[in-house]
RODOBA-171659 format. One record per residue: x, y, z of N, C-alpha, C, O in turn; residue in one letter. Coordinates in steps of 0.02 Angstrom, whole numbers, plus 50000, padded with zeros to 5 digits. Example, Ala and Ser with C-alpha at 12.3 -4.5 7.8 and 13.67 -1.06 7.14 Angstrom:
<nodes>
506604971650390506154977550390506604983550390507124983450423a/506424988850354506844994750357506455000250394506705005750402s/
</nodes>
This chain:
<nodes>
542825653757111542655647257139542115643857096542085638157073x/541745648657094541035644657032541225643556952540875640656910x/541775646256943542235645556874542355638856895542055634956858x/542715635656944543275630956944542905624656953543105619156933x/542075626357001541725619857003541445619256943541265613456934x/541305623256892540965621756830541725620156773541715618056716x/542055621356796542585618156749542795608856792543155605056759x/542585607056842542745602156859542055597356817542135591856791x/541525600356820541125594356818540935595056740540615590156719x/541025598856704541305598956640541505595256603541395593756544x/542085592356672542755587456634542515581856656542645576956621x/542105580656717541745575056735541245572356709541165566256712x/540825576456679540355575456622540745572856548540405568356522x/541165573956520541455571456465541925565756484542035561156444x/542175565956541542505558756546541835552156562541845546156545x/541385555556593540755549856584540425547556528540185541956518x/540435554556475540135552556422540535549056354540345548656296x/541205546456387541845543556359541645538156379541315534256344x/541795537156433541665529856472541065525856432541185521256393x/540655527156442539995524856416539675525856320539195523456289x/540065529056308539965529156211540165522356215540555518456243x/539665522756168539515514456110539985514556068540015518556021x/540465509656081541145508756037540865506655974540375502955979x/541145508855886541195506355846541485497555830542045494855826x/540855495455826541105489255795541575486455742541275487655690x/542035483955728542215484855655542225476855648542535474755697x/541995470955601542245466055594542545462655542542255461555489x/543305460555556543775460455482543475450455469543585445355503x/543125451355411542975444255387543205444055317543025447955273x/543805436855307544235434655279544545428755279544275424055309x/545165427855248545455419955261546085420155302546155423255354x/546475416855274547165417355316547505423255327547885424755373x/547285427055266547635432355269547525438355314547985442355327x/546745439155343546555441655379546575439255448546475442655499x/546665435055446546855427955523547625430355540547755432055597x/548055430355497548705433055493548975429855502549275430755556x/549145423855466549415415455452550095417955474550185424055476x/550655413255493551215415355476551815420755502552425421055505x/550985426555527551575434455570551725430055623551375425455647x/552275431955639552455431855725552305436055764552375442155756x/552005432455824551635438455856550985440055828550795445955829x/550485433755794550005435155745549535439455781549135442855749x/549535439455875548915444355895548865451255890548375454955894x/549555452655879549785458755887549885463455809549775469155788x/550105457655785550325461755706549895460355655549955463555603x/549365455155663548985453155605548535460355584548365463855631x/548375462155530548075469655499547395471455542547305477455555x/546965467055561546265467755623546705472755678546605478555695x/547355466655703547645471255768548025477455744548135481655788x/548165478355704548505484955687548155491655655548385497355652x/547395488555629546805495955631546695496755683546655502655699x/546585490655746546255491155813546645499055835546375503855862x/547415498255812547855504955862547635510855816547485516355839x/547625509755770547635516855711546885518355738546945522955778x/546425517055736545715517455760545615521155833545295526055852x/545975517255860545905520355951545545516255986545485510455968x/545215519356051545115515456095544075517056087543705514156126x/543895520056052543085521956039542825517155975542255517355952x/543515511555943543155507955902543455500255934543965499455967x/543035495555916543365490055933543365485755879542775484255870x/543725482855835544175478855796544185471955797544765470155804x/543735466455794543815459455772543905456855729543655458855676x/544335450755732544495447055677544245442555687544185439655740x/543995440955623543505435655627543835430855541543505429355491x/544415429855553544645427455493544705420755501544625418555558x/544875415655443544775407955474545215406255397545025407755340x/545785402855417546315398855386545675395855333545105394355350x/546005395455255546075393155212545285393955167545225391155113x/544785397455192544075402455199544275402155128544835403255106x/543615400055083543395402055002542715405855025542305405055071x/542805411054966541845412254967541375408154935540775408054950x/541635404754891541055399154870540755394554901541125390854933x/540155393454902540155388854958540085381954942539915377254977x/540275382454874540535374854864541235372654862541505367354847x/541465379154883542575378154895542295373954948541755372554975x/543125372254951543315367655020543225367355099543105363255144x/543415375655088543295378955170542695383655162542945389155174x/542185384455152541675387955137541645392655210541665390155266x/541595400855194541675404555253541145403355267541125400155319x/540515404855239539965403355261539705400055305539265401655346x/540185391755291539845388555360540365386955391540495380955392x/540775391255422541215394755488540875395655541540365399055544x/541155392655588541155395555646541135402655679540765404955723x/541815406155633541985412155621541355417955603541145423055629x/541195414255548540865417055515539985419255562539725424755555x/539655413555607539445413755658539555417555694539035420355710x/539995419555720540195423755790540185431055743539865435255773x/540445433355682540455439455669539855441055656539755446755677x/539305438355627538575439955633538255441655711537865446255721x/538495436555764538315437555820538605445455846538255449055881x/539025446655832539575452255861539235458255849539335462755890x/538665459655779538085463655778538545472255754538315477955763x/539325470155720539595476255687539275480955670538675480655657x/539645486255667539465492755638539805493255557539485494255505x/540435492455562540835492155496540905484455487540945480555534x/540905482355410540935475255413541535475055335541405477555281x/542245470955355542695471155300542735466055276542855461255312x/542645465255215542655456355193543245458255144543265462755102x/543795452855164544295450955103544235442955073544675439255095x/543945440955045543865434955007543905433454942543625437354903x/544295426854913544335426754844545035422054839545155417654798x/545365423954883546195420754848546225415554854546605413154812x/545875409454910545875403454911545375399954852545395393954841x/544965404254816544295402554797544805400654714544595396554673x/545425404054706545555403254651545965395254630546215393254578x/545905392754688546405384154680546055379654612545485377754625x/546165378854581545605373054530545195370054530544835368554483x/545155367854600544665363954637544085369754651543515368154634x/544165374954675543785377454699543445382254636542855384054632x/543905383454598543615387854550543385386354489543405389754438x/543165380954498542575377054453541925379554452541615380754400x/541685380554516541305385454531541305393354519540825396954536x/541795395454494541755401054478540945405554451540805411454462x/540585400954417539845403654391539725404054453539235407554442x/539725403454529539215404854577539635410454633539575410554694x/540095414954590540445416554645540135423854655540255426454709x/539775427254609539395431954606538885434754663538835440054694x/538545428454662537915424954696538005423554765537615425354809x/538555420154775538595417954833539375423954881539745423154930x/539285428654836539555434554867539025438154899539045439554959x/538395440154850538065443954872537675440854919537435444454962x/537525433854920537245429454992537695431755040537395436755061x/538255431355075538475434355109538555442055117538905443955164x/538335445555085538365451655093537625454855136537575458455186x/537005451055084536445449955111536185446455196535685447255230x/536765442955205536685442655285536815446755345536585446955402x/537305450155310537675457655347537025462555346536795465355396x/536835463055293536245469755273535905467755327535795471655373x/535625459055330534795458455364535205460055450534785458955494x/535635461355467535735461655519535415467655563535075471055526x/535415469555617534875475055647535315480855676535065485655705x/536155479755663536535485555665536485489255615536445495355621x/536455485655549536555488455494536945490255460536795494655419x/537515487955464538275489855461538235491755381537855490855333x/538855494855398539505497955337539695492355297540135489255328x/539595490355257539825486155206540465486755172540345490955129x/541025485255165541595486855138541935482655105542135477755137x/542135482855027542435474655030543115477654990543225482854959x/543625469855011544235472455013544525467554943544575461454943x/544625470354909545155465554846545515462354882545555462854943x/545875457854840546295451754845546805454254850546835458954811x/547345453454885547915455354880548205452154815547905447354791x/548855454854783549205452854718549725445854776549975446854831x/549715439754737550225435054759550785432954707550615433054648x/551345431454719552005430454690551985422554661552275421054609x/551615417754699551815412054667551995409554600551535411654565x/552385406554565552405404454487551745401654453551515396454476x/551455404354404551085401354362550795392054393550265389754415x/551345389654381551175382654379551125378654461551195372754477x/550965385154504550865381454581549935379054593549405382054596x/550185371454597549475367854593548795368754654548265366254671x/549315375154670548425379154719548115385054686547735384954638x/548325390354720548105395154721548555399054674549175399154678x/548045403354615548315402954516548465412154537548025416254547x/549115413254537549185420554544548705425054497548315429054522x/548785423954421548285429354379547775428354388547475433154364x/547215422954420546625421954402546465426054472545885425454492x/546865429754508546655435054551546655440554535546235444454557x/547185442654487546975449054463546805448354395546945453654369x/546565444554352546335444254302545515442254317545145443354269x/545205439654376544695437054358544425438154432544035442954437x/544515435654475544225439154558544225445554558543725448954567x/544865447854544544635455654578544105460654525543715464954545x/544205458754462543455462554420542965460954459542615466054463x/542665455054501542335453954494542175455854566541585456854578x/542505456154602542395460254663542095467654667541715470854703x/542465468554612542205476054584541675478654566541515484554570x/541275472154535540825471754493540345470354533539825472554509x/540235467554587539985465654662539905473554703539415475754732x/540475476254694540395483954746540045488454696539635492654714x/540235487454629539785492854591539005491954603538645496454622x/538775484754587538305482754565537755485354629537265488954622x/538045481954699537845482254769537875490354800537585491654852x/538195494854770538415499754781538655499354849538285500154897x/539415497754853539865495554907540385499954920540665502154871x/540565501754970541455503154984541715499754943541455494354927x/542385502254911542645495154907543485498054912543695503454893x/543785493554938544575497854932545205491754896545255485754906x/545545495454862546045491754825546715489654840547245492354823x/546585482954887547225480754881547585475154866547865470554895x/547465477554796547895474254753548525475154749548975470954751x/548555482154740549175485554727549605485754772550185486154751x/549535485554851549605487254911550315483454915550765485254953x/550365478654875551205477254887551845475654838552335472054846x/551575480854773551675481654715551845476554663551625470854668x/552255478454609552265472354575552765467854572552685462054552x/553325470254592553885462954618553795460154683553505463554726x/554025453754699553915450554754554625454454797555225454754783x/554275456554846554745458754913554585453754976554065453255009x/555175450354982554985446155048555035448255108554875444255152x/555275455355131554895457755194554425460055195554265462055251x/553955461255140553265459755158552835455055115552355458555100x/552775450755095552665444155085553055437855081553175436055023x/553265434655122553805431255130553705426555117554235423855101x/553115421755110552995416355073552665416654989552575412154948x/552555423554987552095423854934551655425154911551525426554852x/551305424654968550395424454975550285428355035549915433355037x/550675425455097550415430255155550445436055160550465436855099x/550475442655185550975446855212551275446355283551175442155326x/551615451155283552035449755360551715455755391551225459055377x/552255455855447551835462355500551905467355472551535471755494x/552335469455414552415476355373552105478155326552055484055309x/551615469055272551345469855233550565471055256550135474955234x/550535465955313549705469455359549745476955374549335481155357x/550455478355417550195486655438550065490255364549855495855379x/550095489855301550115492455258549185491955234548815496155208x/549095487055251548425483255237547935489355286547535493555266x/548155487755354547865493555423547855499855406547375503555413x/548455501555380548385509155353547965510355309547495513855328x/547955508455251547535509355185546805509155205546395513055180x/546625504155253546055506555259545655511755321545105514655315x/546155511855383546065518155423546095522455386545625525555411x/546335526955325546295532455317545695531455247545685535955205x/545375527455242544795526455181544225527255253543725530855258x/544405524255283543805525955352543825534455399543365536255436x/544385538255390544365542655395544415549155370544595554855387x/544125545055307543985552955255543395558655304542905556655336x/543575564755298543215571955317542825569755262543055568155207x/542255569755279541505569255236541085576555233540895579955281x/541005578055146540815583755142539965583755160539525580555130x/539895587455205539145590255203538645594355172538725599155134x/538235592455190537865597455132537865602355075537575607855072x/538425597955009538545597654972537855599454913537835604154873x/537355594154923537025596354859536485598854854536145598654905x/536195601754798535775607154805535225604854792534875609854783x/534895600054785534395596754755534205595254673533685592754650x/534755597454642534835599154574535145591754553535445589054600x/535125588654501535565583954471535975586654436535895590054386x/536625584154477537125587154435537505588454349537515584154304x/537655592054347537765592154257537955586354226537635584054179x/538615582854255538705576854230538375570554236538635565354217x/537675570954271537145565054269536685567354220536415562054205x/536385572154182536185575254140536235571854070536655573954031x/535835566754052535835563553987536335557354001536215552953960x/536725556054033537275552354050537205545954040536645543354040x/537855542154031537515535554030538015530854088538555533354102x/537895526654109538625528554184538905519854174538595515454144x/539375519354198539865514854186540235510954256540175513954308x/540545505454258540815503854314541725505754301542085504854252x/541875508954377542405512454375543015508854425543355512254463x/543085501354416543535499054464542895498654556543055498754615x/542245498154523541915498554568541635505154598541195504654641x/541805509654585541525514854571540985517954520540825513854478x/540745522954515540165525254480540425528454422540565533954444x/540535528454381540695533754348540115536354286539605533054291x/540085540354241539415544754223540025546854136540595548854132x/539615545354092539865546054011539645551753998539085549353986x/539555558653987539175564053928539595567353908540215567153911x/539165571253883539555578553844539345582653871538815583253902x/539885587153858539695594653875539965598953830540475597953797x/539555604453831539655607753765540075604653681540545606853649x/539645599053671539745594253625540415591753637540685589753585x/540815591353698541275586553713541325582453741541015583853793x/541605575353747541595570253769541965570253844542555571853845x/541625568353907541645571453961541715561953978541595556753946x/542065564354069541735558154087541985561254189542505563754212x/541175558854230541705559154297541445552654339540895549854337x/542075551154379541845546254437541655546954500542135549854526x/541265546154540541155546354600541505541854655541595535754651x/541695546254712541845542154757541165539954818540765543954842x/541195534054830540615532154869540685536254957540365533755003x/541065541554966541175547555019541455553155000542075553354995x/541135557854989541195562454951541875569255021541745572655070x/542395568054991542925572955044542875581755053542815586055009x/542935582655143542545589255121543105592255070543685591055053x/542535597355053542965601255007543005600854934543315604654898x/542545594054910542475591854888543115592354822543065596254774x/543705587654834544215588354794544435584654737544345578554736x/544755588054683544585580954628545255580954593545745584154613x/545235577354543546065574854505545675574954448545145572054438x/546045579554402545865580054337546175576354278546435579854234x/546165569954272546475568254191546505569354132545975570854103x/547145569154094547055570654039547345565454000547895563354018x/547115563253955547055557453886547115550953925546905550353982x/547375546853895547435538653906546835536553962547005533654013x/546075538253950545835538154005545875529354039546035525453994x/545775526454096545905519754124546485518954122546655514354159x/546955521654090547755516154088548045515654180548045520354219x/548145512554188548355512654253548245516054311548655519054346x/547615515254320547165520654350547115517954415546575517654443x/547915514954456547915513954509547645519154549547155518754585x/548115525954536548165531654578547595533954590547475536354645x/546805533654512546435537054531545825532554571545305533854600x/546215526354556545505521854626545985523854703545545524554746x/546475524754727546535525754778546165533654791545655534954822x/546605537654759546075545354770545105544254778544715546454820x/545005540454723544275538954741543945534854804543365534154822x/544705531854836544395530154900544725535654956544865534255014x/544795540154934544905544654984544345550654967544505556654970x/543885549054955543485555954936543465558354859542985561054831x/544045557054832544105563554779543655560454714543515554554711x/543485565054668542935562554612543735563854556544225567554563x/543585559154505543935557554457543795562054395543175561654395x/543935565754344543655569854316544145570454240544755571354233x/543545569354182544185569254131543925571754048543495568154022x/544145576854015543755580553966544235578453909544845577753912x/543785577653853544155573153796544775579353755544455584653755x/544945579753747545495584253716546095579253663546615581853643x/545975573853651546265571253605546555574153540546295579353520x/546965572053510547315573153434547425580353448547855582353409x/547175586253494547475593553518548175593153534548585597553520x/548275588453560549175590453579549255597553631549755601053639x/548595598053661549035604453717548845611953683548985616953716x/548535612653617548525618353582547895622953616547665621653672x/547695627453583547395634353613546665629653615546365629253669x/546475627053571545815623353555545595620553623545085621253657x/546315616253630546205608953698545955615053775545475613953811x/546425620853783546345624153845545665624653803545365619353791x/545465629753782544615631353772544305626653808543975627853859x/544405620753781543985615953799543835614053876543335612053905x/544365615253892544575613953973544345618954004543995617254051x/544415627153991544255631254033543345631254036542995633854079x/543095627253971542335626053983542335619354046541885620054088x/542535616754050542475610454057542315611454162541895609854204x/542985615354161543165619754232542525623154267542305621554322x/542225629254216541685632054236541235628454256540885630054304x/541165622154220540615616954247540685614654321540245616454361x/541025612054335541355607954383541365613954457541145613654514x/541755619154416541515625654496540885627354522540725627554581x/540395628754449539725628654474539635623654531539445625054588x/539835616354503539635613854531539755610254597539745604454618x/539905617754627540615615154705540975613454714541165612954773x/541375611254654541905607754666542485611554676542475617554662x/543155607954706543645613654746543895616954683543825614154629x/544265624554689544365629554650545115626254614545265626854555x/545515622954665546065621054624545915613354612545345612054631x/546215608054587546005603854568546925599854571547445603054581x/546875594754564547675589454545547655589054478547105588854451x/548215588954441548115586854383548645580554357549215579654379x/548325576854307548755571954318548725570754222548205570454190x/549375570254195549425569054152549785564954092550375566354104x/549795562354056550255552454057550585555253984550355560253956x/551075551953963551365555953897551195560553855551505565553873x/550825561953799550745567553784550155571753824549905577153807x/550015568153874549435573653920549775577753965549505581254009x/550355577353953550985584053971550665589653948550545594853980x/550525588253891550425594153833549845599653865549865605553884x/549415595053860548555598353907548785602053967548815608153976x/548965595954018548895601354090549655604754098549725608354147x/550035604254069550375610354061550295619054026550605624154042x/549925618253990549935623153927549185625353960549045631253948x/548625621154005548205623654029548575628254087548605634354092x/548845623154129548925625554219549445634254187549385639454220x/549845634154128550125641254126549575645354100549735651354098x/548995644254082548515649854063548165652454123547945658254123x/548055646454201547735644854253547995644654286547845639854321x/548565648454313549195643254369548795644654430548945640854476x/548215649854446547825650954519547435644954518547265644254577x/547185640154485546745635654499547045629954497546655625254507x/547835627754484548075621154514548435619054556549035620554556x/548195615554599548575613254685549025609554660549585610754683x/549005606554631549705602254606549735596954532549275594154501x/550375597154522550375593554432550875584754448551395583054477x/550355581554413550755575154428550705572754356550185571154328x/551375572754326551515571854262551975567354252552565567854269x/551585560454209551865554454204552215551954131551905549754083x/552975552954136553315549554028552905558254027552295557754020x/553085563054030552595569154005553005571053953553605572353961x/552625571253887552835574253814552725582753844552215586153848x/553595584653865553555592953869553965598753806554245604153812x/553865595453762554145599153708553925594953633553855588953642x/553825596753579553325595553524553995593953477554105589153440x/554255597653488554905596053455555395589453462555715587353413x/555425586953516555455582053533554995575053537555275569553534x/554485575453541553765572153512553345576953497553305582253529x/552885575053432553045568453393553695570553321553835567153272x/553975577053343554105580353273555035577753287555475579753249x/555135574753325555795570453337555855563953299556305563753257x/555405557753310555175554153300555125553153215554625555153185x/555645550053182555515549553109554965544553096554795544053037x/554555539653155554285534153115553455538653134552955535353121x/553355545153161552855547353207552505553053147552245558453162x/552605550153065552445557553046551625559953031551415565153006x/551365555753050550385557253065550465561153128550295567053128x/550725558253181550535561853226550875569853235550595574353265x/551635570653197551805576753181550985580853132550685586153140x/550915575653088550435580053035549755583053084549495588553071x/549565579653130548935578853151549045585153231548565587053264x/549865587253246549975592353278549965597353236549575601953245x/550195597253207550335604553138549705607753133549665613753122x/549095603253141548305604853100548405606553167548705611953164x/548355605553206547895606853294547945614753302547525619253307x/548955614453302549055620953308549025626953254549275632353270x/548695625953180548945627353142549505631153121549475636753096x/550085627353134550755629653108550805628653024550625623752992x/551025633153006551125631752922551745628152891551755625652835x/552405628352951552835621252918553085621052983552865623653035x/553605617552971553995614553016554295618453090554255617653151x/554675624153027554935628253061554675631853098555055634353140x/554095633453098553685637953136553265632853202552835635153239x/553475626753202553345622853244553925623953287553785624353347x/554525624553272555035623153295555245630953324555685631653366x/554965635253303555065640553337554645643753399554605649153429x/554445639553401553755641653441553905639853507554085634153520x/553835644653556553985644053607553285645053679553285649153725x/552665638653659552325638153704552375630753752552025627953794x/552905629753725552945620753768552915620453831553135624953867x/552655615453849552775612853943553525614753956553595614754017x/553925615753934554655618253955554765623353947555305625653966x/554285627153913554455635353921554055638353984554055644453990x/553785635354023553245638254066553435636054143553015636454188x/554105633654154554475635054206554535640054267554455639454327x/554775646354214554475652354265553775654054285553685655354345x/553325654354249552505652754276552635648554335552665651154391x/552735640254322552455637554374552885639454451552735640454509x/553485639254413553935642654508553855650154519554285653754545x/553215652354495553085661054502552545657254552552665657754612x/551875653054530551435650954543551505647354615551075647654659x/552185643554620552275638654670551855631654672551655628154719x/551785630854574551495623554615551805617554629552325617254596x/551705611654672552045607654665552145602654617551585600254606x/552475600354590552635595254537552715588654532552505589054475x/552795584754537553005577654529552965574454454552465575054419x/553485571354435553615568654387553815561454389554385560454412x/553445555654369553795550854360553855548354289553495548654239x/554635544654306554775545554217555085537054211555195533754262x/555175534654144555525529154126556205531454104556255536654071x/556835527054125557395529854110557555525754056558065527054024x/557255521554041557375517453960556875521353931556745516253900x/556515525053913556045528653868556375531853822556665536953842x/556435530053757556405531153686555815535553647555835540053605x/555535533453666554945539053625554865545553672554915550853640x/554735546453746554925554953745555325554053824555125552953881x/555855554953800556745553653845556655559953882556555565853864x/556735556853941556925563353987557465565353996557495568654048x/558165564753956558315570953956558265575553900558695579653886x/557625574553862557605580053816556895583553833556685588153798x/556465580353903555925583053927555935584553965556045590653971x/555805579654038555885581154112556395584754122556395589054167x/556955583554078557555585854156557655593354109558095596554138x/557495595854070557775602254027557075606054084557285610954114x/556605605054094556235607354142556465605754216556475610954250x/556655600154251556845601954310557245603554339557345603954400x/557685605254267558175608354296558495617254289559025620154300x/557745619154263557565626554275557355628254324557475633354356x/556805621254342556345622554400556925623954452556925629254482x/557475618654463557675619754504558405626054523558765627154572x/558365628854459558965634854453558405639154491558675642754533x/557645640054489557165645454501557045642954573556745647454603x/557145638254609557125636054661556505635254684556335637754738x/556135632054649555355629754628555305620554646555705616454626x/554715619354686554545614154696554535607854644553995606354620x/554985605154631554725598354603555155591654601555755592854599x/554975584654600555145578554620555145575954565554655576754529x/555795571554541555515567954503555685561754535556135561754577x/555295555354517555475550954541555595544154460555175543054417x/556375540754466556485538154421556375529854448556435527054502x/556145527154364556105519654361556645517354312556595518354251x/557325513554348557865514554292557925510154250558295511454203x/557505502254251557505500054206556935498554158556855493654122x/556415506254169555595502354143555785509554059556275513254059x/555435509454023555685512053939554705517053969554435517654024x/554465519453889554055523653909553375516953954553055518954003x/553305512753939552775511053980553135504654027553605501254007x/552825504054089551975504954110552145514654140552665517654151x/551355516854143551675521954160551625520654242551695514854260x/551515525854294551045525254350551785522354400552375523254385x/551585519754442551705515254508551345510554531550775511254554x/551615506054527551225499054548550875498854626550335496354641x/551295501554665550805504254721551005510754737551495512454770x/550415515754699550335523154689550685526554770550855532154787x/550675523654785550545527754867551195533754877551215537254928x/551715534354822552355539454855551775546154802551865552154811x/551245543854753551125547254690550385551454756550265557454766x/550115546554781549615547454822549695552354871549325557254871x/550135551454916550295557954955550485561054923549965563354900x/550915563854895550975567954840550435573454823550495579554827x/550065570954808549375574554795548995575354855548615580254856x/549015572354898548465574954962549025578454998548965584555005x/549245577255007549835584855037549795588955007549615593455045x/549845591354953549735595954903549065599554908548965605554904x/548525593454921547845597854921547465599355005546895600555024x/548155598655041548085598155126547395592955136546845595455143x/547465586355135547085582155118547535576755156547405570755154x/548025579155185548555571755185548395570955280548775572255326x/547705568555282547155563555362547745558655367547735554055408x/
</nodes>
């Protein structure tokens, strides 16, 4: 009986202390797009109402967006002196989301461009002086479809010139900042932007998602030791898509890592190899999910015994320094070479390989390639092979190490160009996945049938993104 009354008031005590928790504020401040011009059903489907559900019922969700909103406050519709803009200061948030910029880019308005810096961080500065103290978060511009010559709002001068500079605003301010740019890739799809500019209820829920799960990263705790870490050590640090990132060496090699502004427990990271920045969609989304960006110079190696050395130093560092034991690896044409020829020396320390156009055989690049003969010469030295043939006999390629990785079980993903001429998958990818898959070993490839070796990546990373957080049980 005294079990059953202390299990009643138990439950009466936590349903009271439900009732009465101080709901999370969140306030979405923006233009039309955040207003949700256009959805049908705009109360319901606009991206504010569709975190409100992903969130629950312990946060509460306003939109505070206002049709045709510039941040300058010498544009036309200046958010600033909104109404809107009024009431979300009053509202006294906890989290505060600003998407602004796409109206700011009309001609008229972006004359002003010299004050858009300035009169970003004036609004940002009003949020700070507030006495909640909120979460600061700011949201890129979405990518729009219009033609060049539409006499408003200039599609490139959003991603050529706002969104750096948004970036450059979250670095500077040290901000959240989340990217969605990419969020509705690079051809125009009109079920989810149907005019162009807006999104619809599929291109907002996409908007809702991306950032519920940047708001619900597992945050690692007491992580650091009071020590500065190795890679701040002489460093000289850089802006990373708005992120932090940190330049040195280590053991006289050219190093570089990024920080995410919420560090995921477990602290998990994606390791690159060569082309560092090229399309580094995937690794600003991972960096807004926690993960630190991480990338050791191994150039003109081609994958040889030298490049692992280098790496297995590179590794020791990085464990010292808490970081998780397996790591993602991600690697863009000949950075096949690296995290393949590493992960078979290492297969216990990689959660998963995401290998993009991956040069998996030497023979095939660069020693295929009649117009490629430096970079044949400049493999020959790496590995020191003494001719040709002994290149050609050599059996350490990313395609000989098949059985390793389906011994290992890691998972794979491959995305490839099916016009690619310089390293053709079927004389790379598929002579590998299709061992992998005689060994009945994990791996995906996913094809682009009319793109040749570049761009590499995914215009909106996100099939490349889960991918990897499933892989590193990361997939919140």
């Amino acid at each position: 009986m005294k079990r059953l009354f202390f299990l009643v008031m138990t439950v009466m005590a936590m349903t009271m202390t439900q009732a009465f928790a101080k709901k999370v504020k969140v306030a979405c401040v923006g233009n039309s797009i955040t207003y949700g011009a256009f959805i049908e059903n705009r109360e319901k489907y606009n991206y504010p109402a569709q975190l409100q559900g992903y969130l629950g019922e312990n946060f509460e969700v306003m939109n505070f967006g206002m049709n045709g909103a510039t941040l300058l406050l010498k544009g036309d519709y200046p958010y600033m002196k909104s109404q809107q803009y009024k009431q979300s200061l009053d509202f006294l948030p906890d989290i505060v989301l600003i998407k602004l910029g796409t109206n700011d880019t009309k001609p008229w308005n972006w004359e002003h461009k010299a004050d858009f810096m300035e009169d970003y961080k004036t609004l940002i500065d009003s949020y700070r002086a507030l006495s909640s103290k909120p979460r600061i978060i700011l949201l890129t511009p979405l990518r729009c479809f219009l033609p060049d010559n539409d006499p408003g709002i200039f599609s490139k001068c959003i991603g050529q010139e706002v969104r750096p500079l948004v970036e450059e605003i979250a670095y500077k301010e040290k901000l959240d900042i989340i990217n969605m740019y990419n969020v509705v890739g690079d051809t125009w799809d009109p079920t989810i932007m149907p005019d162009r500019v807006h999104p619809s209820a599929l291109g907002a829920g996409s908007m809702a998602l991306k950032i519920f799960k940047h708001l619900n990263v597992k945050e690692e705790i007491g992580t650091t030791s009071g020590e500065e870490p190795f890679y701040k050590r002489g460093a000289s640090t850089f802006n990373f898509h708005g992120f932090q990132g940190y330049d040195f060496e280590s053991d006289g090699v050219k190093c570089k890592v990024v920080e995410p502004r919420v560090v995921a427990k477990g602290k998990p990271w994606i390791w690159r190899a060569r082309f560092w920045g090229h399309e580094p969609q995937t690794d600003i989304d991972l960096l807004e999910r926690g993960y630190h960006v991480a990338y050791c110079d191994v150039a003109d190696l081609f994958g040889s015994p030298e490049a692992v050395k280098r790496w297995n130093a590179f590794y020791k560092h990085m464990i010292k320094e808490g970081f998780s034991r397996k790591m993602a690896l991600e690697g863009m044409s000949r950075g096949g070479l690296i995290i393949y020829n590493w992960a078979a020396k290492n297969p216990e320390k990689v959660a998963c390989i995401y290998a993009d156009a991956p040069v998996m055989d030497i023979t095939q690049w660069p020693m295929a390639l009649e117009g490629d003969k430096e970079n044949t010469r400049r493999m020959m030295k790496a590995y020191g092979f003494r001719s040709e043939e002994e290149a050609r006999a050599w059996k350490g390629n990313p395609i000989n190490h098949a059985r390793k990785m389906a011994r290992a079980g890691i998972p794979i993903l491959h995305v490839v160009g099916d016009m690619d001429e310089g390293v053709r998958y079927q004389y790379n990818t598929r002579v590998f996945e299709e061992e992998m898959k005689e060994l009945g070993a994990p791996i995906k490839v996913i094809h682009k049938p009319s793109i040749g070796h570049h761009p590499h990546s995914l215009s909106n990373p996100q099939p490349i993104v889960d991918f990897i957080l499933q892989a590193m049980n990361q997939d919140n």
